[in-house]
C-alpha positions in Angstrom: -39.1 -4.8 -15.2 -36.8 -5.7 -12.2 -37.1 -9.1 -12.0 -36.9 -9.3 -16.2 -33.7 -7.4 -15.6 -32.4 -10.0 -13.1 -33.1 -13.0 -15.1 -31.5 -11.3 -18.2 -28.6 -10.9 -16.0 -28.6 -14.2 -14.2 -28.8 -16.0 -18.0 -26.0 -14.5 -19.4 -23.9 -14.9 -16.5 -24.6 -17.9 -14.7 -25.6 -16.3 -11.4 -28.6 -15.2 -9.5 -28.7 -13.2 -6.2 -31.0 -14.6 -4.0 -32.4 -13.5 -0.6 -30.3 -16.5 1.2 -32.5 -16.2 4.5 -35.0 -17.9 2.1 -32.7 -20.8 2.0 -33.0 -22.8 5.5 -30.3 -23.2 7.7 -30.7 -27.3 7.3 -30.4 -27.0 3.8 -27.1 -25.0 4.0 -25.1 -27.6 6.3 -26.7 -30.6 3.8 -24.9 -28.5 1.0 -22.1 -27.4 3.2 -21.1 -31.2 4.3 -21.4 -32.8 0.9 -18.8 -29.4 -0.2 -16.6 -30.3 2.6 -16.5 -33.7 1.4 -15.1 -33.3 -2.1 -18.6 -33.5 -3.9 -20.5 -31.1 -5.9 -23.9 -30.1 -4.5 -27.0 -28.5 -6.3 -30.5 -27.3 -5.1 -32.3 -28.7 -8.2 -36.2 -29.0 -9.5 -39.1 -27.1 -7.9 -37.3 -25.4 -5.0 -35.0 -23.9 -7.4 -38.2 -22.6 -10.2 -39.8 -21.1 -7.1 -36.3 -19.6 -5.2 -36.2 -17.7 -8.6 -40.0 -16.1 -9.0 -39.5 -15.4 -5.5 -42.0 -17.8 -3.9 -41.0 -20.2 -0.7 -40.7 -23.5 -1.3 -42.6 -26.1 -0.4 -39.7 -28.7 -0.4 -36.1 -29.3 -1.0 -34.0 -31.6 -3.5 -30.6 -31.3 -3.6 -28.3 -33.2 -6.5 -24.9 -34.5 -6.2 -21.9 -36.9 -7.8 -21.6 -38.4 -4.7 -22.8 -42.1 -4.5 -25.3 -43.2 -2.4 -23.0 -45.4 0.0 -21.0 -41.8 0.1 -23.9 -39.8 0.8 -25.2 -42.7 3.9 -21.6 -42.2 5.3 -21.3 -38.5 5.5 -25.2 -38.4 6.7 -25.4 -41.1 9.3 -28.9 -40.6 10.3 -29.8 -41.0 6.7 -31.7 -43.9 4.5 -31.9 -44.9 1.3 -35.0 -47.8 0.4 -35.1 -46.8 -3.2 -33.9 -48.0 -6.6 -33.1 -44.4 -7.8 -30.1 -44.2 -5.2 -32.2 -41.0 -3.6 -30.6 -41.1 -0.1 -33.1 -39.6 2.8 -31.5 -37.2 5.4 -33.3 -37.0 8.4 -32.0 -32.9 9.5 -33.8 -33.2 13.2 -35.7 -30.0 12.0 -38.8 -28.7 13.8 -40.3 -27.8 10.5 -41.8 -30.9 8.9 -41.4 -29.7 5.6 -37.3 -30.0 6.0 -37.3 -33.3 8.6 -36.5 -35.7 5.7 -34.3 -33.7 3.0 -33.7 -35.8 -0.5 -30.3 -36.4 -1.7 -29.9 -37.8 -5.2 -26.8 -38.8 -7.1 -26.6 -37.5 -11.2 -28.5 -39.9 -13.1 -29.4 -41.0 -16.7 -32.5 -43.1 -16.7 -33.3 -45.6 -19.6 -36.7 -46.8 -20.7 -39.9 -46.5 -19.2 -42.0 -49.7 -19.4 -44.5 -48.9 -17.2 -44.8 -45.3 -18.8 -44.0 -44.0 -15.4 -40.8 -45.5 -13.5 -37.2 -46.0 -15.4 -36.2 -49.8 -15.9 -32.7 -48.9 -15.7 -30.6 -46.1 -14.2 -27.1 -45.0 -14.8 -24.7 -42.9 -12.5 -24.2 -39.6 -14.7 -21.1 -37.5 -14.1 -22.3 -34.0 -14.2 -25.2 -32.0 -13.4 -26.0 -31.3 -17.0 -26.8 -34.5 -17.8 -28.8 -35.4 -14.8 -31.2 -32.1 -15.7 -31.6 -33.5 -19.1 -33.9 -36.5 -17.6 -35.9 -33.8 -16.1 -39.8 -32.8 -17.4 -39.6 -29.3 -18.1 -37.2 -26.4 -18.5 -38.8 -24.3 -15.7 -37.7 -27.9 -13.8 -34.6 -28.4 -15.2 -32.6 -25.5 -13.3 -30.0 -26.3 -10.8 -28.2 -23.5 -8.2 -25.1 -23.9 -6.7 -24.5 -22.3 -3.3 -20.8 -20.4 -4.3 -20.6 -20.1 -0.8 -22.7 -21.2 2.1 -22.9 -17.6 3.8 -22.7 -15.7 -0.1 -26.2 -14.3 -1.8 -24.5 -15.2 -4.7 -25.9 -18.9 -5.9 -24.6 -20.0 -9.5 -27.2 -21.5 -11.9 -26.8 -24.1 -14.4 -29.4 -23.8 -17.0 -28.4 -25.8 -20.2 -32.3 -25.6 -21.5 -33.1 -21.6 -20.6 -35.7 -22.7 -18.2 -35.4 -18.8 -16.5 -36.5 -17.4 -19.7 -39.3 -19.6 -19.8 -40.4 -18.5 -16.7 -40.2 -15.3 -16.9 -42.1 -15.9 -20.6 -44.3 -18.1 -18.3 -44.4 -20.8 -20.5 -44.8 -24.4 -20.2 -41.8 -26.3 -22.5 -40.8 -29.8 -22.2 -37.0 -30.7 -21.6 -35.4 -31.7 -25.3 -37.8 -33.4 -27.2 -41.5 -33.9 -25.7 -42.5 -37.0 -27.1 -39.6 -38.3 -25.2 -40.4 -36.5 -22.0 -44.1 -37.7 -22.1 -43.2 -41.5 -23.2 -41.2 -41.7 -20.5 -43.1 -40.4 -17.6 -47.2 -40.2 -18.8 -48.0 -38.4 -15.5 -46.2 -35.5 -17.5 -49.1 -35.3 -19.5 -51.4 -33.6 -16.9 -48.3 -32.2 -14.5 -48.2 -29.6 -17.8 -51.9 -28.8 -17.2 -51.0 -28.7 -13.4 -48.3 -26.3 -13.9 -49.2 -24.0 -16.6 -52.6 -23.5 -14.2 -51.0 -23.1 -10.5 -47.9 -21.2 -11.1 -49.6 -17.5 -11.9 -52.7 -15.7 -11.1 -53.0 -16.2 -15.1 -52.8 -19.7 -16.9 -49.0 -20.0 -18.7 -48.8 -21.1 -22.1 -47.9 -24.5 -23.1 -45.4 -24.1 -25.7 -46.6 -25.4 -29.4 -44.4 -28.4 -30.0 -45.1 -29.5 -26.1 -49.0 -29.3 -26.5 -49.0 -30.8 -29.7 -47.0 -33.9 -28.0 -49.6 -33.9 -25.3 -52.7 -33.9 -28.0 -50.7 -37.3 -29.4 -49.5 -38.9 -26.4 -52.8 -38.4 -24.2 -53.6 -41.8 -24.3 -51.2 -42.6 -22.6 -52.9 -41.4 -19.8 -54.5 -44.4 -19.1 -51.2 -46.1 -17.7 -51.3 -43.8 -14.6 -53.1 -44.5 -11.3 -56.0 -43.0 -10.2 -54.5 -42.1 -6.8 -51.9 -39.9 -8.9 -54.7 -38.6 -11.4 -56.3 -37.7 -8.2 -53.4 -35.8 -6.5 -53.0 -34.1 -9.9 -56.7 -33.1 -10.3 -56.9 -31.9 -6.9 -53.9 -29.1 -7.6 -55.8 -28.0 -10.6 -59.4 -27.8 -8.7 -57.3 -26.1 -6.1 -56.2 -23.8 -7.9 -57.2 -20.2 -9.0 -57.7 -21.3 -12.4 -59.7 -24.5 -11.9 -61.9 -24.3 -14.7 -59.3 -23.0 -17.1 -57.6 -26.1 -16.0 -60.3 -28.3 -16.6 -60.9 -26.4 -20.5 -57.6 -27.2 -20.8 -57.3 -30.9 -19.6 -60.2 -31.3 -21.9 -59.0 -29.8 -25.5 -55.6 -31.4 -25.0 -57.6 -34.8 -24.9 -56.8 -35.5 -21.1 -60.1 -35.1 -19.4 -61.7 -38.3 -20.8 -59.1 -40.2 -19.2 -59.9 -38.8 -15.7 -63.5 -37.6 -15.5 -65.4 -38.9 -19.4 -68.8 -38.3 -17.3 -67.9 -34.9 -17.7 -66.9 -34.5 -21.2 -70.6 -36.0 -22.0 -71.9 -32.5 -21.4 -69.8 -30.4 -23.7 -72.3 -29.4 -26.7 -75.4 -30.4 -25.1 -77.8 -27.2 -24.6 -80.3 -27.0 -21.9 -83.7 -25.5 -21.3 -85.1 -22.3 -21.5 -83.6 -21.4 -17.5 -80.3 -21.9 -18.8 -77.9 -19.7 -21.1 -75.3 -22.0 -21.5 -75.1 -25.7 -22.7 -74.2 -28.9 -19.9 -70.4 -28.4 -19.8 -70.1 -24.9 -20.3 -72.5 -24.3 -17.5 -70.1 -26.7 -15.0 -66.8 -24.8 -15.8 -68.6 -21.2 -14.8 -69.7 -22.6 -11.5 -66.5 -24.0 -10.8 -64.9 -20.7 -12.0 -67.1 -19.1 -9.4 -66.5 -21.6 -6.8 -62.5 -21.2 -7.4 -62.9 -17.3 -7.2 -64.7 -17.6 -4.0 -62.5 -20.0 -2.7 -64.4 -22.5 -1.7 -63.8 -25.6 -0.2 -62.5 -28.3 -2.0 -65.6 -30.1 -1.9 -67.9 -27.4 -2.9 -65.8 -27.4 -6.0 -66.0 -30.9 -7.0 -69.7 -30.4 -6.2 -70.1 -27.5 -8.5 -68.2 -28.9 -11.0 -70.1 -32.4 -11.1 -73.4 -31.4 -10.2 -75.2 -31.5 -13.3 -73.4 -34.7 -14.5 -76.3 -36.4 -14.2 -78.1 -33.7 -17.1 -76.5 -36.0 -20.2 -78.2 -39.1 -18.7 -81.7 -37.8 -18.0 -82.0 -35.4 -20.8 -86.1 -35.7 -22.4 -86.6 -33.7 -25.5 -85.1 -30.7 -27.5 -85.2 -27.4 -27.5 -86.7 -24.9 -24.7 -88.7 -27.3 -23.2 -86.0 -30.3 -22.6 -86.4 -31.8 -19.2 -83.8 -33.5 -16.8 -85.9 -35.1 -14.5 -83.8 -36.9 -11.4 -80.9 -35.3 -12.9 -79.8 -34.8 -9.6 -80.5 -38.3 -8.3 -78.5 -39.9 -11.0 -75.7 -37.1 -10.4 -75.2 -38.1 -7.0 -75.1 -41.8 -8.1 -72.3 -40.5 -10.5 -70.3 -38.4 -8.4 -69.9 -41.3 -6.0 -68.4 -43.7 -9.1 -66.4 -40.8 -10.5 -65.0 -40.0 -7.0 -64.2 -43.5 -5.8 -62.6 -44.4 -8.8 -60.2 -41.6 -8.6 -59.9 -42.5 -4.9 -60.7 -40.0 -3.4 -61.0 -39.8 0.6 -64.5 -42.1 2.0 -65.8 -39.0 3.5 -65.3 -36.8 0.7 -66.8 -39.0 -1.9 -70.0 -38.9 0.6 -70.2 -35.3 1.2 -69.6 -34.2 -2.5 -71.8 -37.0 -3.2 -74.9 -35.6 -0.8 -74.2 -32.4 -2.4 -75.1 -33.2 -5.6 -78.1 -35.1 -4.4 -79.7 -31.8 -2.7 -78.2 -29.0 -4.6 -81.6 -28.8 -6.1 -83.6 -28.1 -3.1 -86.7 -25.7 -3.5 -87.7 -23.3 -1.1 -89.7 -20.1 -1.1 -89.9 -17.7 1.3 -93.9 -17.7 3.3 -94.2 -20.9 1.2 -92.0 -23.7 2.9 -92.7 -24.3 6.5 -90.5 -25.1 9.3 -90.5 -28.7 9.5 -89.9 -28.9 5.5 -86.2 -26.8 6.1 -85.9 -29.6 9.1 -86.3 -32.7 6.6 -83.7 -31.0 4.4 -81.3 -30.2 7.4 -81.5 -34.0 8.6 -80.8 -35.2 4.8 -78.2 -33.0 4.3 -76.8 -32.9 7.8 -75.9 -29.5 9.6 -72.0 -29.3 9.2 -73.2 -29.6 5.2 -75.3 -26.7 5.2 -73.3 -24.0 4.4 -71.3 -26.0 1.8 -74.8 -26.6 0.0 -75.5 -23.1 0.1 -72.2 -22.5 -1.7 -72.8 -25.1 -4.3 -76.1 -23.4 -5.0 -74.9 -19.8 -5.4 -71.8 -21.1 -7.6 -75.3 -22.9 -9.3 -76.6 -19.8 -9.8 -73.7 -17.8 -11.2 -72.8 -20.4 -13.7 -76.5 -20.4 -15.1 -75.8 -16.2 -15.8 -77.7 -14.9 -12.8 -76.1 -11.9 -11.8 -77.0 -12.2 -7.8 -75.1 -14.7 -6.1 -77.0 -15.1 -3.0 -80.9 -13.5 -3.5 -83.5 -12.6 -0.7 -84.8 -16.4 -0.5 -81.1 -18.1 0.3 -80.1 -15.4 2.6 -84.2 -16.2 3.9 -83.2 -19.7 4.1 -80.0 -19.2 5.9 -81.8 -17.6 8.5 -84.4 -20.6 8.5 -81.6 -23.2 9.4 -80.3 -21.6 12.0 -83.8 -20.6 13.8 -84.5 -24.3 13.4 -81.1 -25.4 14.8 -80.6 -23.3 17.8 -82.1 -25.4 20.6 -85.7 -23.7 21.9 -85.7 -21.9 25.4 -87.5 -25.0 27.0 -87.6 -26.2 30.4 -85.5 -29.3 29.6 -82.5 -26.6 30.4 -83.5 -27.0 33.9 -81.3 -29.3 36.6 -84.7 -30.4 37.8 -88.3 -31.7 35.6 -91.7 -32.5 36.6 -91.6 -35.5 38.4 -89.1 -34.3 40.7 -91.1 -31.5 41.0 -94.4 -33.7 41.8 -92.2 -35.7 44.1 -91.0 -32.2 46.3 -94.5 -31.1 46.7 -96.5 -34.1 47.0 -99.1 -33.3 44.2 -100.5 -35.0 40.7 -100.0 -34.0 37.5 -101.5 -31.0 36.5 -101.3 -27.1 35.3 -99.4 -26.0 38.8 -95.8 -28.1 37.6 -95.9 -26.7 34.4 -96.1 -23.3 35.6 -93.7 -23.7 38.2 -91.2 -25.5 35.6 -91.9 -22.0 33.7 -91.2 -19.7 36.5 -88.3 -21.5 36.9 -87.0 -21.7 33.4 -87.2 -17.7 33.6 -85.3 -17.6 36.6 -82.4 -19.0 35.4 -82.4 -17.1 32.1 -81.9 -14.5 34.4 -79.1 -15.7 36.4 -77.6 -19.0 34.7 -75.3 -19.6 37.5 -78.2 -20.7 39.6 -79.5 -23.9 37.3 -78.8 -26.1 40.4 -80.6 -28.8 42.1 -80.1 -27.0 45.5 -81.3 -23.3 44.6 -84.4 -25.2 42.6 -85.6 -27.2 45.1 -85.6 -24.2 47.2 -87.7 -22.4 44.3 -90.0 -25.3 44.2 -90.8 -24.7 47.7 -91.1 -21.4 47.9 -93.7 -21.7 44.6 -95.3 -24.5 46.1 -96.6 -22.7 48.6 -97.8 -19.4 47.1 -101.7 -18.8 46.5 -102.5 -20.5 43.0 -103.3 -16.0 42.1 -100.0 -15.6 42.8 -98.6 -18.5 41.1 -100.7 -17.8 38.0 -99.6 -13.9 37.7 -95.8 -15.0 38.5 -96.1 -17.9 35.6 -97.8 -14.8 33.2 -95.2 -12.4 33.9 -92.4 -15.4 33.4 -93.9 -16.4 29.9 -94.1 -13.2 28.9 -90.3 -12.2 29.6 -89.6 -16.0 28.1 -91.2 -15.0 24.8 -89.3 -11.7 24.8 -85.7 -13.5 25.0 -87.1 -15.5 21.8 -88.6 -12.8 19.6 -85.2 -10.5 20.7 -83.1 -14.1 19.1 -84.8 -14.3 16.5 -84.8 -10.6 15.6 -80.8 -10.7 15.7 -80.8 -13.6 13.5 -82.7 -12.1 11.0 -80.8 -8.8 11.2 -77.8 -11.1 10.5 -78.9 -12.2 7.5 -80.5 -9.3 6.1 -84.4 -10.8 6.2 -87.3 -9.7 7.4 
């Protein structure tokens, strides 16, 4: 009710009271110089949308009618290497988020070839008129600091972009097939924003969705590298598979990731409630409410992309035999082409490939959960698990993580943790032959063990001194002695490792 109240009062009268300690000092002098100067001076775009729901932003952009030559001269540690006349100020902050600070003059851009970057740009005379260039009304807000050490900021909102976010709702700037002819990247920024913004998904206002619906196509003039960045907000994001629906009815998704859209309407056997698609947006959803990694996402959202492919039959008793091997092969394509990082093509990639691993408790031996933690690789273990319960959830299983994963868990780290063996020791057997003058046989590795207990007792004392001396002093006992010495060692060595493995198990919840 408050914060409706203040943006009812800040659109009828042009002002807004904002905390000003949110504003950085480096920002102030940038607006305080240009002031000083004779220009005008505006915090404009995303730092303004997020200054007024209340959230810190992540960077700066301030407008002006000063020129760029005007700007370089009143900012000499400054640079400009751009055709858009947005002049760089370097502040000398610690923060790296406010190091390099954007200036731009007012600016009217003309035609888009390239559906992305204006051919032409004109100086524009007020702040009005450069907003009207901008994407969308929750955008196209500029503040002015009335004074530097004031709470009082003045806003200039010629397209009622507060009301639309407090309405939370998506709108293009003027008219939308404009908007999204000009700039294509537009097109899933909408998506991006109507997804990220709340703990809910904003709407996309009717006229603006139907524009995307038309102009999706245009999709296909955009890179992948900034299809990529864009994707990777919306996977990132609370609402990922809202975001992915969404990219999907507006026409979007089969310009980014078709291998998924193959899915939608295509049922599944009798283990699975839901059809292909429907399944990969519930694991997702799962993955994004547990947040997961990045790559576990991707991997919960693509790992059944292989099901189209490999589908055998109808009905309850369709198959998707290698599913998983063709998914991986997939996820690799799909992943490179958007150009994703090397390493996380290969990791979501490996995912895929073993998200389908079996294992029953009593029925899969040691040296079977081995194989799969060399294949899979033990920094990937935990991830895999992840992709498997977000598996799980997505296919309507009400338990996340049953008996046999939490059993499994257990499993990989009993086979990880390095065995109490004598190889701990400073010293081996052929030092030990070498000491005492004797041949292979029994005696060294029953002095190794009464060593190996000795220094599970006291660590400090794995040195080559202190074991010669051991080896001596064992060396010369009765071979009686020796033998009820190496018992009582063995015995006290197999304690240490039943206690270890009884914690582990404890931590996991098995038995």
């Amino acid at each position: 009710m408050l914060i409706y109240f203040v943006l009812s009062f800040s659109i009828f009268f042009g002002i807004l009271f904002i905390n000003m300690e949110e504003i950085p000092q480096e920002i102030k002098i940038i607006v305080e110089k240009l002031k000083k100067n004779g220009f005008e001076a505006y915090l404009v775009g995303g730092c303004v949308r997020d200054l007024i729901r209340g959230v810190k932003p992540n960077d700066w952009d301030i407008a002006t009618n000063a020129r760029p030559e005007k700007i370089i001269k009143i900012f000499p540690h400054s640079f400009s290497n751009n055709k858009f006349g947005t002049v760089t100020v370097l502040s000398g902050s610690e923060d790296p988020s406010l190091r390099e600070v954007e200036i731009t003059p007012y600016r009217i851009d003309e035609k888009y070839s390239d559906k992305r970057h204006p051919d032409k740009i004109y100086w524009a005379k007020t702040i009005e008129e450069d907003l009207a260039r901008r994407d969308f009304t929750i955008n196209a807000i500029a503040a002015e600091l009335s004074q530097v050490n004031s709470s009082i900021v003045k806003i200039v909102d010629p397209f009622k972009g507060q009301k639309d976010l407090n309405d939370k709702i998506i709108r293009a700037v003027g008219r939308p097939d404009e908007r999204f002819s000009e700039d294509a990247l537009r097109l899933i920024r909408a998506v991006r924003f109507a997804v990220t913004l709340g703990e809910r998904p904003w709407k996309i206002e009717e006229k603006t969705w139907q524009s995307i619906e038309k102009k999706s196509s245009l999709l296909k003039f955009i890179s992948q590298e900034r299809l990529r960045d864009e994707l990777e907000k919306i996977i990132m994001s609370p609402n990922a598979a809202r975001g992915i629906e969404i990219l999907r009815r507006a026409g979007l998704l089969r310009y980014i990731i078709p291998e998924l859209e193959e899915g939608f309407g295509i049922e599944q056997n009798k283990h699975h409630l839901y059809q292909i698609y429907q399944h990969s947006l519930l694991s997702l959803n799962y993955a994004a409410r547990q947040n997961f990694s990045k790559c576990v996402r991707l991997a919960a959202l693509l790992h059944d992309v292989g099901k189209p492919m490999t589908k055998k039959g109808e009905g309850p008793a369709s198959t998707f035999y290698n599913h998983e091997i063709v998914g991986a092969k997939l996820t690799y394509r799909i992943l490179r082409r958007l150009r994703f990082p090397k390493r996380e093509v290969e990791k979501v990639a490996k995912l895929v490939r073993y998200h389908l691993f079996y294992y029953n408790v009593g029925e899969v031996g040691e040296s079977s959960v081995r194989r799969l933690l060399r294949k899979v690789g033990s920094e990937n273990i935990d991830d895999l698990l992840q992709v498997r319960q977000a598996d799980r959830v997505g296919s309507g299983v009400p338990k996340a993580e049953p008996y046999k994963l939490r059993h499994l868990k257990y499993m990989f780290e009993k086979v990880s943790q390095d065995p109490i063996s004598p190889k701990k020791l400073k010293i081996n057997g052929y030092e030990i032959m070498e000491i005492l003058g004797i041949p292979p046989g029994p005696k060294i590795g029953q002095i190794l063990t009464c060593l190996l207990n000795k220094i599970l007792e006291e660590p400090d004392k794995n040195k080559k001194e202190f074991l010669e001396k051991e080896v001596k002093r064992l060396g010369k006992m009765p071979e009686a002695e020796l033998m009820k010495e190496f018992l009582s060692a063995k015995k006290q060595i197999e304690n240490i490792e039943l206690k270890k493995d009884e914690m582990t198990k404890k931590k996991y919840w098995v038995s």
